[in-house]
C-alpha positions as CSV (number, residue, x, y, z in Angstrom):
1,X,78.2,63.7,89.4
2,X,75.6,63.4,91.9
3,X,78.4,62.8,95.0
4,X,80.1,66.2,93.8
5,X,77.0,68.7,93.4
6,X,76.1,67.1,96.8
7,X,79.3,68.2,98.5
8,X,79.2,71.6,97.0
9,X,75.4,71.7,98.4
10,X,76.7,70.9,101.7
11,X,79.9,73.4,101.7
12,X,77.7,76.5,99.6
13,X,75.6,77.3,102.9
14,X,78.4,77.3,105.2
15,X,80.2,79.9,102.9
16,X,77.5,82.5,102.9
17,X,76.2,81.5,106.4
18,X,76.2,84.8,108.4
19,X,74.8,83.6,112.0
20,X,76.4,84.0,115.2
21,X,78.2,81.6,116.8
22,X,78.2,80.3,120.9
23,X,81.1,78.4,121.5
24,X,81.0,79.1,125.1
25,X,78.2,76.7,127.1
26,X,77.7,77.5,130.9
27,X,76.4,75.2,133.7
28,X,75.8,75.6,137.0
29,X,75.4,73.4,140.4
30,X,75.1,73.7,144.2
31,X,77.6,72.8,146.2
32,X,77.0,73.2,150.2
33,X,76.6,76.8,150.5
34,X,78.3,77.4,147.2
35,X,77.5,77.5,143.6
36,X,79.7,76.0,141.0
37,X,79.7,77.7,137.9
38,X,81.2,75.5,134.4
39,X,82.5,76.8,130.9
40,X,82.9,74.8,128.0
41,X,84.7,76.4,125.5
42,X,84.9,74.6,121.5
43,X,88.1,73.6,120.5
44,X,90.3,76.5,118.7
45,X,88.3,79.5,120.5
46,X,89.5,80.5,124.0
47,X,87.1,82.6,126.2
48,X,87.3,86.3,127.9
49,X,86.0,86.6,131.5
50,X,84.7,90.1,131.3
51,X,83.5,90.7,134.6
52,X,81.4,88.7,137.7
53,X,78.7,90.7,139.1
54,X,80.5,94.3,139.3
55,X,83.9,93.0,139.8
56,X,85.4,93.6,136.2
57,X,87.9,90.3,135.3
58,X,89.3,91.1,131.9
59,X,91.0,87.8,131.7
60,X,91.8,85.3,128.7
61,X,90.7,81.7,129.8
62,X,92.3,79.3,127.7
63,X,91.6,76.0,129.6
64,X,88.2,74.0,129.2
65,X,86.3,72.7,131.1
66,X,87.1,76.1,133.5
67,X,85.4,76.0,136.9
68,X,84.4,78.6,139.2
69,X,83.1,78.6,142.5
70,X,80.9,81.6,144.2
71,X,79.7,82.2,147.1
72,X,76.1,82.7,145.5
73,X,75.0,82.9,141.3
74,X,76.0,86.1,139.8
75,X,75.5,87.4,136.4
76,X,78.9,86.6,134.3
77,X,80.0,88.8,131.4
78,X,82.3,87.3,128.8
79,X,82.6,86.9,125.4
80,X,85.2,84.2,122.9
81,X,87.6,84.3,120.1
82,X,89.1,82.4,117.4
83,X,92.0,82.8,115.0
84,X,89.0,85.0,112.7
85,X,87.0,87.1,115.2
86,X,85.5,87.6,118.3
87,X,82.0,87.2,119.4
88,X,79.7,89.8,121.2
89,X,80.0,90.2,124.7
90,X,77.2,87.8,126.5
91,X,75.4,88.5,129.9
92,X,75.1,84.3,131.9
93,X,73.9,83.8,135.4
94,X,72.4,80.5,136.4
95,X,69.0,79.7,137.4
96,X,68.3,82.8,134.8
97,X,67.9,82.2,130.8
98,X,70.8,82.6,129.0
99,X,70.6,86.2,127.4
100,X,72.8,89.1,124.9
101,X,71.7,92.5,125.6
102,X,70.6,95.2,123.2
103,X,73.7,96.5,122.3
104,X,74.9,92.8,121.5
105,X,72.3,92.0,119.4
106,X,72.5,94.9,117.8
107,X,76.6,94.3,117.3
108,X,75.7,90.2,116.0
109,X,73.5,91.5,113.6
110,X,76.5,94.0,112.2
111,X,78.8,90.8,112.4
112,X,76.6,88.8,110.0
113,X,75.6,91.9,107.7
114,X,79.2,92.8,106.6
115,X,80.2,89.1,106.6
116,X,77.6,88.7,104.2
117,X,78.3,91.8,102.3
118,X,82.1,91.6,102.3
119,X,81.4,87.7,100.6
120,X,79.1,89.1,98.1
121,X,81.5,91.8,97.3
122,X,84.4,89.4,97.0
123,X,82.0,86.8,94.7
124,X,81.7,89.9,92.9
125,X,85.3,90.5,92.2
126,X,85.6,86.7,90.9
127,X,82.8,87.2,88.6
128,X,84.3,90.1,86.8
129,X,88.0,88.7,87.0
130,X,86.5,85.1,85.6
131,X,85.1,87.2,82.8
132,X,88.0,89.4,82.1
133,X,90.1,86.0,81.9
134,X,88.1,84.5,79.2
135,X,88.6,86.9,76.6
136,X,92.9,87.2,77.4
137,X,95.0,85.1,74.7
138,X,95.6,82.3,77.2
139,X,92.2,81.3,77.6
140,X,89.9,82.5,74.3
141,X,91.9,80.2,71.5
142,X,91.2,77.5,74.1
143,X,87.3,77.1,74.2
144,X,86.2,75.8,70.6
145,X,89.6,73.6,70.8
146,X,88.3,72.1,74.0
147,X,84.5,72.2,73.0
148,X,85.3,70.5,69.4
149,X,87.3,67.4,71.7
150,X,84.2,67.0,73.8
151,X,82.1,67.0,70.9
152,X,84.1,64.5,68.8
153,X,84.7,62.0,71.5
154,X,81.2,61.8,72.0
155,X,80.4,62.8,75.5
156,X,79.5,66.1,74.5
157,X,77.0,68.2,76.7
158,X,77.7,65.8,79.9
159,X,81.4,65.8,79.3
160,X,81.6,69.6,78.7
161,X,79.7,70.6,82.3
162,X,81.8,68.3,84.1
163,X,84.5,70.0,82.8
164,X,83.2,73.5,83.7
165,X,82.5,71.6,86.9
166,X,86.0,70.2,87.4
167,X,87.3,74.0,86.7
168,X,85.1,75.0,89.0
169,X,86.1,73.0,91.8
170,X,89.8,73.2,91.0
171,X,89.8,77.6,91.6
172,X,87.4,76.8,94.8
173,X,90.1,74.4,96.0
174,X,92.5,76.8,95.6
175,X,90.8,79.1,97.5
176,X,90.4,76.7,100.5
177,X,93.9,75.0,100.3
178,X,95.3,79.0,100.7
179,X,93.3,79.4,104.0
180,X,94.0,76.5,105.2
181,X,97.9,77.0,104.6
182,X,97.8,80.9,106.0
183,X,94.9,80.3,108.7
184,X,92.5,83.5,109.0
185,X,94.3,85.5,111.2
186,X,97.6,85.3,108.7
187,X,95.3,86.3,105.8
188,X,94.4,89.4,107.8
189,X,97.9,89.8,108.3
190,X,98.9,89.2,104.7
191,X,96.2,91.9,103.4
192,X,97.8,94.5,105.0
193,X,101.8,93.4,105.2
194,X,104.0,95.3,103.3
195,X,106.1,92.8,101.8
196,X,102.8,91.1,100.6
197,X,101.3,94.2,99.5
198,X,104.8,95.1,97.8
199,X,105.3,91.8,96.0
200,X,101.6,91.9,94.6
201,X,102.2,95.3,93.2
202,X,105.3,94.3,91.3
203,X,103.7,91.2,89.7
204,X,101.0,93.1,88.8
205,X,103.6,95.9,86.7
206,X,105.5,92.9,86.0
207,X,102.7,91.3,83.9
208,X,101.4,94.2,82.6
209,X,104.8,94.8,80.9
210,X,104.2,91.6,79.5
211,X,101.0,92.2,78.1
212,X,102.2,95.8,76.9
213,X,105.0,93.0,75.0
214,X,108.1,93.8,76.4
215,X,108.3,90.2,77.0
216,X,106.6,86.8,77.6
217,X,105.5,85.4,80.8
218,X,104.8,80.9,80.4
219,X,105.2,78.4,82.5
220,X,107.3,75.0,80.9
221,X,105.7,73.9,78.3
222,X,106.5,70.2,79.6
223,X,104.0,70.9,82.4
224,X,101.0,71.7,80.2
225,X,101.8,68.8,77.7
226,X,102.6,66.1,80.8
227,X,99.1,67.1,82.0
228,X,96.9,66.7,78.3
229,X,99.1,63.3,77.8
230,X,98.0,62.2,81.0
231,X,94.4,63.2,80.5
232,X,93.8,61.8,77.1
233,X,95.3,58.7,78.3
234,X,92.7,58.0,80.6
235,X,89.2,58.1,80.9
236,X,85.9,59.0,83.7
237,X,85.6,62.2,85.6
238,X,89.7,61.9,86.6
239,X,90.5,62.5,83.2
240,X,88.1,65.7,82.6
241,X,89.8,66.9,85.9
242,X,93.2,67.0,84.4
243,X,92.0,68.7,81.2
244,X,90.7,71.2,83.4
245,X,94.3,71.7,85.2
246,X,95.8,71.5,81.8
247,X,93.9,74.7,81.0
248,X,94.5,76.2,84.4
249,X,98.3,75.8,83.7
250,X,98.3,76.9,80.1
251,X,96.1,80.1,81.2
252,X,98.5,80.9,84.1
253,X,100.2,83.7,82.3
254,X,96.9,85.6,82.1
255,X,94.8,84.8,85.1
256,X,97.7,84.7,87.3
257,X,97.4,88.5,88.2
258,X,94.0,88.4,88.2
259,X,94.0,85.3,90.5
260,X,96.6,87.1,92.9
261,X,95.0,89.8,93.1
262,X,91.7,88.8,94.1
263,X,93.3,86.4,96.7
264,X,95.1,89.2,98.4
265,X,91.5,91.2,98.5
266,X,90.0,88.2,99.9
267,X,92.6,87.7,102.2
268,X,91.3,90.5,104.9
269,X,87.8,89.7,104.8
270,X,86.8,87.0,106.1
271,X,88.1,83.1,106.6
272,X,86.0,82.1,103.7
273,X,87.2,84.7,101.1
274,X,88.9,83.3,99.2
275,X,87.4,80.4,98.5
276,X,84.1,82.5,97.4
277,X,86.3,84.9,94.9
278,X,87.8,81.8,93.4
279,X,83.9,80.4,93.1
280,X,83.1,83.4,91.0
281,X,86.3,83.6,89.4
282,X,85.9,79.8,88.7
283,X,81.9,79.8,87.6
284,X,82.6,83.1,84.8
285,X,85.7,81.4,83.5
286,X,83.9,78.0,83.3
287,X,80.3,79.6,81.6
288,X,81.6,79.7,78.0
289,X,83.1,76.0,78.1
290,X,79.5,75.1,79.1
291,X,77.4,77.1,77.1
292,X,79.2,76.4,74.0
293,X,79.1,72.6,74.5
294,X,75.3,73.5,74.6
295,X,74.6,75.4,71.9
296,X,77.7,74.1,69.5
297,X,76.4,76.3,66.6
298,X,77.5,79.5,68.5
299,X,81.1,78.7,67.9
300,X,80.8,79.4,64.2
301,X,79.8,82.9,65.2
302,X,82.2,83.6,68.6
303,X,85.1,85.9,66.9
304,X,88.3,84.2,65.9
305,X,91.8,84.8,67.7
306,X,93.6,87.9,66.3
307,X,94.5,91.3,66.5
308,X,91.5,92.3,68.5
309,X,93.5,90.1,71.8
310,X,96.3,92.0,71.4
311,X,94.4,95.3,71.8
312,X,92.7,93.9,74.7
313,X,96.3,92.9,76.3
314,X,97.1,96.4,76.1
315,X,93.6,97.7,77.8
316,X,94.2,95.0,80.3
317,X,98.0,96.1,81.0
318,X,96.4,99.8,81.8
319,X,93.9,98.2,84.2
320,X,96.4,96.1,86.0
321,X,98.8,99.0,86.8
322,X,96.2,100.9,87.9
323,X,94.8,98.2,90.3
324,X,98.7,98.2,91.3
325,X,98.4,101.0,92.8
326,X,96.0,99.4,95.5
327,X,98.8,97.1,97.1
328,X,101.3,99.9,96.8
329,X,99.3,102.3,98.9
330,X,97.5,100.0,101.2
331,X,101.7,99.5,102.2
332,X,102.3,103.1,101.8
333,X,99.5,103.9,104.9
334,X,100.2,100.9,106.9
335,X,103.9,101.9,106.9
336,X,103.7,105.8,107.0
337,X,106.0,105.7,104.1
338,X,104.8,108.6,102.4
339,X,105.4,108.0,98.7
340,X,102.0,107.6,97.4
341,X,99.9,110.8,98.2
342,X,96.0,110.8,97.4
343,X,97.3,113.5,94.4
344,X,99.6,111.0,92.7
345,X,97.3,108.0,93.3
346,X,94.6,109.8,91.1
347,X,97.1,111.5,88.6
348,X,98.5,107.8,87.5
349,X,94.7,106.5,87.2
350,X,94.0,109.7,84.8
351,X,97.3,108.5,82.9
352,X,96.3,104.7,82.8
353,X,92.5,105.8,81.5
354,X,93.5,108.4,79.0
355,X,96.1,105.5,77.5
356,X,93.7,103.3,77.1
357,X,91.0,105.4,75.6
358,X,94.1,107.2,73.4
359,X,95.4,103.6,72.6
360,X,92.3,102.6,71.1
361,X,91.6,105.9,68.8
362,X,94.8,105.9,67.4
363,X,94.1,103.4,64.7
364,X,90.6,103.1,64.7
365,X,89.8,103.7,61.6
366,X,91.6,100.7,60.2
367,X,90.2,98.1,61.9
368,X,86.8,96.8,60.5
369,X,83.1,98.6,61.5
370,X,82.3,96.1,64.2
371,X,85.2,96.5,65.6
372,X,84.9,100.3,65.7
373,X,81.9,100.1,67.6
374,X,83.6,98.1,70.0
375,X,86.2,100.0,70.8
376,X,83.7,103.3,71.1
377,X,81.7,101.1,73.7
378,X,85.6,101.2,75.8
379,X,86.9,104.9,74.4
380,X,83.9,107.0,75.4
381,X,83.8,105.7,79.2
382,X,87.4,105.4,79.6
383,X,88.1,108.7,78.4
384,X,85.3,110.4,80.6
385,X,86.4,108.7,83.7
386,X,89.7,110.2,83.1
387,X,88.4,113.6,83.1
388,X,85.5,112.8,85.8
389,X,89.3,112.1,87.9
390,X,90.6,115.5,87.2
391,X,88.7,117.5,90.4
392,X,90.5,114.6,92.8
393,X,93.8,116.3,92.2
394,X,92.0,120.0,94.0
395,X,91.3,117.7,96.5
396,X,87.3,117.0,95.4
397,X,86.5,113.4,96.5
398,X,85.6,111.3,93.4
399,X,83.6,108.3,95.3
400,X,83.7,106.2,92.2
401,X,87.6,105.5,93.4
402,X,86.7,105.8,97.1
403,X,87.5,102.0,97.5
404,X,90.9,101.9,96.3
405,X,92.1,105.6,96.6
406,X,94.0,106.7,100.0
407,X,91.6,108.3,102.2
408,X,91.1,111.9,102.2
409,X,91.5,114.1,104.8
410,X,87.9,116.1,106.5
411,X,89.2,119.8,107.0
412,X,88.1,121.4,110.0
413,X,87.7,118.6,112.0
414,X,90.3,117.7,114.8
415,X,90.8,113.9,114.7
416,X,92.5,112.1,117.5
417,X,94.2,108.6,116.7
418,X,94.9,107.5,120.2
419,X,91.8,106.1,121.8
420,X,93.0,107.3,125.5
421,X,94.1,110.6,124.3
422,X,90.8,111.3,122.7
423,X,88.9,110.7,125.3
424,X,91.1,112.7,127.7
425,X,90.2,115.9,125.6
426,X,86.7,114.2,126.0
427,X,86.3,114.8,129.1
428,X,88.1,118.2,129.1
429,X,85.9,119.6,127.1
430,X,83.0,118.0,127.6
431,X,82.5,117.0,124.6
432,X,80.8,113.5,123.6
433,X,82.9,110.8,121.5
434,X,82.4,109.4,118.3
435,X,85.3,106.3,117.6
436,X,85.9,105.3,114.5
437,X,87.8,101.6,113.6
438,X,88.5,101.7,110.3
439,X,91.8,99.8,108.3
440,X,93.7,101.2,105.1
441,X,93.0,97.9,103.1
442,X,89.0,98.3,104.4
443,X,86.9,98.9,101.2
444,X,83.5,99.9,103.4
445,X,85.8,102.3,104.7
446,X,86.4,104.1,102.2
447,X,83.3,104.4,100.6
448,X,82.0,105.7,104.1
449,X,83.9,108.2,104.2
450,X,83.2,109.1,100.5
451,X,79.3,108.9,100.8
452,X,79.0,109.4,104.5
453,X,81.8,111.5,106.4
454,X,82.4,113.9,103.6
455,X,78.6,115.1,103.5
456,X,77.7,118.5,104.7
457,X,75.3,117.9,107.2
458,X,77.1,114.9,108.4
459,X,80.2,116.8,108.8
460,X,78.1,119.5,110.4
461,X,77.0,117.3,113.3
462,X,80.6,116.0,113.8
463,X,81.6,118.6,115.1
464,X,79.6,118.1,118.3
465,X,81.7,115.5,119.0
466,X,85.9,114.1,119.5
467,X,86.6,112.3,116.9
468,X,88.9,109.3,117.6
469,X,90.1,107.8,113.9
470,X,91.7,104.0,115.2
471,X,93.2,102.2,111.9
472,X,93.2,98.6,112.9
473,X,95.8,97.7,110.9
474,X,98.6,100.4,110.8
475,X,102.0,98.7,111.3
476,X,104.1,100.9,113.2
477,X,105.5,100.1,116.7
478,X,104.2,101.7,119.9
479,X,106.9,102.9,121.9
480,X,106.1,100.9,125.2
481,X,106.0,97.8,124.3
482,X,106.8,96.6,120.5
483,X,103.3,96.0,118.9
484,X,102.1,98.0,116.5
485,X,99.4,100.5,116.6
486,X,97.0,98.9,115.0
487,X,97.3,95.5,117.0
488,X,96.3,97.7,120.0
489,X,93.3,99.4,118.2
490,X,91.8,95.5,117.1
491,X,92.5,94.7,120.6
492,X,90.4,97.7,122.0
493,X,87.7,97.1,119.3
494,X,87.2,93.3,120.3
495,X,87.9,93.5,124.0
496,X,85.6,96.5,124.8
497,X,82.8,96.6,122.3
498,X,82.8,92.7,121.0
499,X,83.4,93.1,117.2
500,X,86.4,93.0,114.9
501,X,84.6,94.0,111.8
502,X,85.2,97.4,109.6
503,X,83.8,100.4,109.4
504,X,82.5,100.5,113.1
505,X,81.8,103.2,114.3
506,X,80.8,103.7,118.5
507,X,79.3,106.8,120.4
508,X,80.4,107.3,124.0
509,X,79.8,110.3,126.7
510,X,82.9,112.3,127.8
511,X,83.0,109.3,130.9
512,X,83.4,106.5,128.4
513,X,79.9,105.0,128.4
514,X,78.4,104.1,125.0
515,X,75.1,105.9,124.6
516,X,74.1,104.1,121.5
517,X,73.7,100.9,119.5
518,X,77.2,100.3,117.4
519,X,76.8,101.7,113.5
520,X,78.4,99.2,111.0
521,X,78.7,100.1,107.2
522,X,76.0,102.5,105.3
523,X,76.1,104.7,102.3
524,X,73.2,106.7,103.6
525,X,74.0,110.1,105.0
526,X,70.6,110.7,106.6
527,X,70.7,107.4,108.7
528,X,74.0,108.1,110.2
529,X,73.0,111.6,111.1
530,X,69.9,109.5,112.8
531,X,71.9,107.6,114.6
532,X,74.0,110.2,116.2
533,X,72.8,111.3,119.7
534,X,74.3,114.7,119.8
């Protein structure tokens, strides 16, 4: 017990650790007239040689230890990059301490604040899947069965947390074992691809039809009864584990979607993603086994299995093909298919909403007066979020939906999505630039553009500037040399202004020179229009 919470003591800080890394170590020497100048660069990051003095370099360095010898010290600009992101641009030159300069600090700090914040959100995610889980067919009938065999073998409280431990562990391993199989940069990839995206979508219809009961989703029932044989025949922590895979395998046919899905969200945030949704996936789903084992006297009070999990099937099956509609437009936009306009997005969420409010009422006064209440507590707010939807079909923005809904469109303002085209109008006109890197599967993004970019006075100021819209991860080929658009965008973002992160936003004069620290994510209108210069 004590060697396991010690290893999740000594893996928890590293997952919500937001600090900058240097994986780039300079040295200098003097050699005759010269001055020998040394880069040590970590193994699995490479390094960019920005510039030396004014000479700009722009090249990748892959080699290490990499040598270079001057005629006297100049400052040297550069910056390094892993399979996950890139760091901010650093300023070295020997005999003077090691420095970042304003606008890097400033970038390092919005590294480690939406790292952060894109973790929490994803922890979040778990929390409410692990807690949706718990009450599905698959996993309710399961927890005084598994309490009561605790109890009666006689281990009881200890044997009951180590099994909320072991279930626990098992999701978080799950987690890890997926990012170590894809590596970071493939997640990325995965979150956006359309085949991913595509495939997700269809098993989440495909299990909502099952929960609807058109049919019944199980995995062999000689896995699940392999597994308990196994675990009752022996004994110690080994055998709590495989009771705890036992449930993970009977439970499959409900927390698989829920598991999928919060994988694939993970899956473009950050390299350690997915092992924090399957923490709070794994902590909520393990929180009744524990608290029950407790407290054994609650059981006689938790409601039985029955009818009411077949009602909550149904509300679940309207959930999931809603949340469907997340992979199958995150495709839609990468691709430029077309087939899933803002207009039919929301339509299909009214439909899913009103069902499941209509669903409820239609036999609501058979069911006992606890129950009614209940079901109130899901009718009222699922039938007035259906109707607060409505206005989104006239085009009014909804923000509730702003993180899974397509992006709407800012009328009146003239957005440019090539970088080099915008800023050829730029200096036209005259006018200064504001860039925008944003992604069709980015979250922040589109609650930016719901709280931020579609407020009045914001959308007053923009018009001072060119606005250059750059989706990071829009799939479609460039004609000159085969890689998509949004390869080139990511490229531009890390290679010029040292970040890969989402919404980032950069303001520049008609010459290309930034005039102003980088803006990362906010829902504040009034500090956005703060930060603009113009």
């Amino acid at each position: 017990m004590k060697r396991i919470l010690g290893i999740l003591l000594a893996v928890l800080p590293m997952m919500v650790a937001g600090q900058m890394v240097q994986p780039v170590t300079w040295t200098g020497e003097t050699v005759g007239d010269s001055v020998r100048l040394t880069a040590v660069v970590e193994p699995g990051w490479h390094m960019t040689l920005i510039s030396i003095g004014d000479e700009e370099i722009g090249e990748e360095i892959y080699e290490t230890p990499y040598t270079i010898t001057l005629a006297q010290a100049q400052p040297i600009r550069f910056n390094a990059c892993d399979d996950q992101m890139c760091t901010a641009p650093e300023v070295w030159e020997w005999g003077v301490e090691s420095k970042k300069t304003k606008d890097c600090l400033a970038d390092s700090k919005t590294l480690s604040t939406l790292s952060i914040s894109g973790l929490f959100w994803i922890f979040f995610l778990g929390l409410l899947g692990g807690l949706l889980a718990i009450f599905t067919p698959c996993v309710w009938p399961i927890i005084p069965m598994t309490v009561s065999f605790f109890l009666k073998k006689g281990g009881g409280l200890k044997d009951a947390i180590l099994y909320g431990l072991s279930i626990v562990i098992l999701y978080v391993g799950l987690g890890l074992l997926v990012t170590v199989l894809f590596g970071a940069s493939a997640l990325n990839e995965m979150s956006t691809n359309a085949v991913v995206n595509i495939v997700f979508f269809l098993i989440l219809v495909i299990f909502a039809l099952s929960f609807f009961g058109l049919f019944e989703i199980t995995l062999p029932d000689s896995w699940s009864t392999a597994l308990d044989s196994k675990a009752r025949s022996t004994g110690g922590f080994f055998s709590i584990l495989l009771m705890a895979f036992t449930l993970v395998i009977v439970s499959f046919s409900c927390t698989g979607p829920i598991i999928g899905t919060l994988l694939v969200e993970a899956a473009g945030k950050s390299l350690l993603a997915p092992a924090i949704g399957m923490l709070g996936f794994a902590i909520a789903l393990a929180l009744p086994f524990s608290l029950f084992a407790m407290f054994p006297q609650w059981l006689k009070q938790a409601p039985k299995s029955g009818d009411w999990m077949t009602s909550f099937k149904v509300v679940l099956a309207f959930l999931e093909l809603a949340l469907s509609l997340k992979f199958l437009s995150v495709a839609d936009m990468a691709y430029g298919w077309g087939i899933l306009p803002r207009w039919l997005f929301i339509a299909i969420w009214i439909v899913c909403f009103l069902g499941i409010g209509i669903y409820l009422i239609w036999d609501i006064w058979s069911v006992s007066t606890p129950r009614k209440i209940i079901r109130a507590i899901v009718i009222i707010p699922s039938l007035a979020f259906a109707f607060y939807l409505v206005p989104g079909l006239r085009g009014a923005p909804v923000k509730a939906i702003s993180a899974f809904a397509p992006p709407m469109s800012v009328p009146g303002r003239e957005v440019f999505d090539d970088f080099e085209e915008g800023m050829a109008y730029a200096r036209q006109t005259g006018k200064p630039v504001l860039v925008d890197f944003t992604g069709y599967g980015c979250v922040n993004c589109r609650k930016m553009e719901a709280f931020v970019l579609n407020n009045d006075s914001v959308k007053a100021r923009l018009q001072n500037y060119v606005f250059i819209e750059l989706y990071v991860d829009h799939r479609l080929d460039t004609d000159h040399d085969g890689e998509s658009e949004g390869t080139e965008n990511s490229r531009l973002q890390r290679e010029r202004f040292g970040s890969n992160a989402q919404p980032f936003y950069v303001q520049l004069d008609p010459q290309g020179n930034q005039v102003a620290e980088p803006m990362a994510f906010t829902t504040d209108p009034i500090e956005f229009i703060n930060w603009l210069k113009y």
